[in-house]
N, C-alpha and C positions, 0 to 999 in steps of 0.2 A: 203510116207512122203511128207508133203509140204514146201514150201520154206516156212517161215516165213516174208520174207521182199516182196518175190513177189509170191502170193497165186497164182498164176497164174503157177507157176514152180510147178511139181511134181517129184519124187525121186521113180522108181517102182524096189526094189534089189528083186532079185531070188538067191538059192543056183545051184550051179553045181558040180557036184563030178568029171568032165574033162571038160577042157576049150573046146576041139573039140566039145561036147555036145552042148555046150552054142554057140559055130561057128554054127555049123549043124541048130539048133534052128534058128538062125536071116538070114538062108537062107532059111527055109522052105517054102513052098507056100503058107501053109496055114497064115502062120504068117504073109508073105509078104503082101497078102490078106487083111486081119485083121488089120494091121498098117494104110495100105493103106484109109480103109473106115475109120479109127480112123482122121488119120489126114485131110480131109477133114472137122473135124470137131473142129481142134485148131487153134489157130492163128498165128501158127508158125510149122515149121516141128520136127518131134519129133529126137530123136538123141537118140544111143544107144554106151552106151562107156560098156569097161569090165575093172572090181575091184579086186583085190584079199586081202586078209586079210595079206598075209603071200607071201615069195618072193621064191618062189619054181620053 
């Protein structure tokens, strides 16, 4: 999704069936990797927060 007011912000949800997954996930190397060359190419660092639908 994109921000509307600033095209420049993007929104990327994933589902997870355990938050540990989703942990394990933003430590992985390859991921780490992969962010790494991504931001190289934005203009700002990318930021990773966790959402949940529901308060469990």
């Amino acid at each position: 999704m994109f921000n509307l007011e600033h095209m420049q912000e993007c929104l990327i949800i994933s589902r997870w069936t355990k938050l540990e997954h989703c942990q394990d996930w933003l430590k992985n190397p390859l991921r780490v990797d992969l962010n790494t060359k991504i931001e190289k190419l934005l203009a700002t660092k990318s930021e990773d927060n966790i959402y949940s639908v529901s308060l469990r």
